[in-house]
SEZABA-368358 format. One record per residue (C-alpha): residue in three letters; y negated, x negated, z. Coordinates in steps of 0.2 Angstrom, whole numbers, plus 5000, padded with zeros to 4 digits. Layout:
ALAYXZ/...
//
This chain:
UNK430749584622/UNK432449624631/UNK434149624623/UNK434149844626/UNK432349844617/UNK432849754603/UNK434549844601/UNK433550004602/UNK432449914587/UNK433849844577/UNK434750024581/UNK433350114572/UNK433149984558/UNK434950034554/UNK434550224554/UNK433150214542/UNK433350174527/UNK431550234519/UNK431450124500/UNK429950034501/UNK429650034519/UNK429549874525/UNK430649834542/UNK430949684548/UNK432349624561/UNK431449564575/UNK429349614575/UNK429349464586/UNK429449324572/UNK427749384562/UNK426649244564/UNK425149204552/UNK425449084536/UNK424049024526/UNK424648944506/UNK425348774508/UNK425948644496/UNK427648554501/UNK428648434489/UNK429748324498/UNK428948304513/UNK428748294534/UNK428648494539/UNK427548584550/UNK428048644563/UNK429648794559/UNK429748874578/UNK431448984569/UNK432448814563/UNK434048784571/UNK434948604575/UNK436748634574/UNK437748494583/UNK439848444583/UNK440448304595/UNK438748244600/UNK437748234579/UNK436848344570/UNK438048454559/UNK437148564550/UNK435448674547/UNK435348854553/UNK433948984559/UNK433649094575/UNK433849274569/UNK433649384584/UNK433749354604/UNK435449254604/UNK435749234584/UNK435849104574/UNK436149114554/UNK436948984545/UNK438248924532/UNK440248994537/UNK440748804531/UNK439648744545/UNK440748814556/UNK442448774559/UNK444048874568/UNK444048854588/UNK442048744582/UNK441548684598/UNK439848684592/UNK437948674601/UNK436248734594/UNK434848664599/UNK432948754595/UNK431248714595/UNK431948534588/UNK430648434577/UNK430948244578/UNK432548214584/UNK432148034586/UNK430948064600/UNK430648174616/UNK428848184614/UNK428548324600/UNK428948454611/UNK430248534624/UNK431948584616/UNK433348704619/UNK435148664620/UNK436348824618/UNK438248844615/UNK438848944602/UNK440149054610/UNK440749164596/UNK440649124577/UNK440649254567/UNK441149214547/UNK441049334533/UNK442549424531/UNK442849374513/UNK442349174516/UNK443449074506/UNK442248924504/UNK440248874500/UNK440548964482/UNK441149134491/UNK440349234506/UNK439749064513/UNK438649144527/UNK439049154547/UNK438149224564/UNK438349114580/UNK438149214595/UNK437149104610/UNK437749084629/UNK436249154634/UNK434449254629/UNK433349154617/UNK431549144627/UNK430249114614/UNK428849034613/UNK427548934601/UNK429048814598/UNK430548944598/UNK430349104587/UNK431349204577/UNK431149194557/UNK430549344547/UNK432049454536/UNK431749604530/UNK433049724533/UNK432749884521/UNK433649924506/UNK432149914496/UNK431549744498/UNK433049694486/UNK431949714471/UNK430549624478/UNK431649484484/UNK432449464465/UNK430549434457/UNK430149284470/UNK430249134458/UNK429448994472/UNK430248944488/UNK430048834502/UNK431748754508/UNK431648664526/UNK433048564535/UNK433548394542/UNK434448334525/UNK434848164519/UNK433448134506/UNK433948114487/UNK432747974485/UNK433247854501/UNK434847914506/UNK434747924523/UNK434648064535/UNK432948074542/UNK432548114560/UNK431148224556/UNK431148394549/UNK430848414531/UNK430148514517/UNK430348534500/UNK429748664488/UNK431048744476/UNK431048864461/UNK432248994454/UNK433248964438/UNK434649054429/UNK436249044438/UNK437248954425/UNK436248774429/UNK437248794448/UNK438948874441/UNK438549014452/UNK439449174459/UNK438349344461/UNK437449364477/UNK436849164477/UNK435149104471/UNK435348944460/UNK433748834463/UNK432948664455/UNK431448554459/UNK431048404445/UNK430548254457/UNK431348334474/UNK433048424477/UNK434148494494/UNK435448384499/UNK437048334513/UNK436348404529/UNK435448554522/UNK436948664523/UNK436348824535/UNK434448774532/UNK433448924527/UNK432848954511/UNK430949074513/UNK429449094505/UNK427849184510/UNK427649374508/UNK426249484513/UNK426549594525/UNK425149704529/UNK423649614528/UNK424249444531/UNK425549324524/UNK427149304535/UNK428849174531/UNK430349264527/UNK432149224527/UNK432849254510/UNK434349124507/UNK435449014515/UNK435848834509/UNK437548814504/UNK437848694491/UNK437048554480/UNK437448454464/UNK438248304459/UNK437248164469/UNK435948274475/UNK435148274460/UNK435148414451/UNK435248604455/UNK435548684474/UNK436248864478/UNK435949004488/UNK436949114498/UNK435649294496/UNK435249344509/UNK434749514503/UNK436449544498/UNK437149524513/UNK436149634523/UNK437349784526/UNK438449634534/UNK437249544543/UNK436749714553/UNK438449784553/UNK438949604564/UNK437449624575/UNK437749774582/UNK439449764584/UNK439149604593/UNK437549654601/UNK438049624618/
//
């Protein structure tokens, strides 16, 4: 898809706003899931992560969005962040899992109201150059429509993957990871609105997960699709307890609003 096609998508995403239609950001991301168990464990394959690197290590977690977007945590980024993002990334200890794709973030764009990971904590990195997809490198699933809100507040089971330190060894692995999560009342997290507090008992997000992508599988049409619905952005005491959410949902009207001023 070219950067004028999408815009003209995105541009008509924007201008209607039919409750219970669902519309999702980039058509390009759908790709058939089938039910899976994860609890802690080596991932398949997530063509939409992203690999944020600073000075050379890995940083932080993050997720291609659109053509050149990439979603992440505003306290992965820093002022003047010479930062790099590489896609299609599995195993980063080895060459032979696939092709990758190094870009430059050349604009970082913050929430306005970002003070820290308890408030606003969510950011859009515009890449040097057009995104080319591929089996490896493909956008993730949001929704974009008002609607969905309600339907993205009764989800109770999620999947969280990143390249976070495990809770159990504490080390940072070199291959992507996944743990299933569930929803629990804000108050376990100390949460602010517009976050979703999750816990696991035996598995839980830690250091490096910042940015990662919080989904679970929605039906859409006849088959089951991954879809964006948070962004990780904090975690408790030594990694053991509870995780919060930045919600994704809530921060729709921003996230399109900062696309298309920054389309091009």
């Amino acid at each position: 898809m070219t950067a004028a096609i999408t815009l003209l998508t995105l541009l008509s995403i924007l201008s209607l706003g039919k409750l219970g239609t669902a519309r999702l950001l980039d058509p390009q991301c759908v790709i058939p899931y089938g039910p899976r168990v994860i609890g802690g464990q080596n991932a398949r394959r997530s063509p939409w992560m992203a690999y944020l690197i600073r000075n050379g290590a890995f940083a932080c977690g993050g997720s291609l969005i659109a053509y050149r977007f990439v979603l992440t945590a505003a306290h992965c980024t820093q002022i003047n962040d010479n930062l790099y993002v590489r896609l299609g990334e599995y195993d980063s200890s080895r060459t032979t899992d696939g092709r990758t794709a190094d870009y430059r973030a050349i604009s970082i764009y913050r929430h306005e109201q970002y003070v820290n990971f308890q408030h606003d904590d969510i950011a859009v990195l515009k890449l040097d150059r057009t995104v080319l997809y591929n089996a490896r490198i493909r956008p993730i699933c949001i929704f974009t429509n008002s609607g969905f809100q309600s339907v993205a507040d009764r989800i109770q089971d999620f999947t969280l993957s990143g390249w976070g330190q495990s809770a159990q060894f504490y080390q940072m692995p070199t291959t992507l990871q996944a743990m299933s999560l569930r929803r629990v009342e804000k108050h376990f997290c100390g949460a602010p609105q517009n976050t979703i507090c999750c816990s696991n008992p035996s598995q839980f997000a830690c250091f490096g997960d910042s940015g990662s992508p919080l989904g679970a599988l929605v039906k859409y049409r006849s088959i089951y699709i991954f879809v964006q619905l948070g962004i990780v952005n904090s975690v408790t005491g030594n990694c053991d307890g509870y995780s919060t959410h930045m919600d994704l949902t809530s921060y729709m009207p921003w996230l399109l609003n900062t696309l298309r001023r920054n389309w091009y």
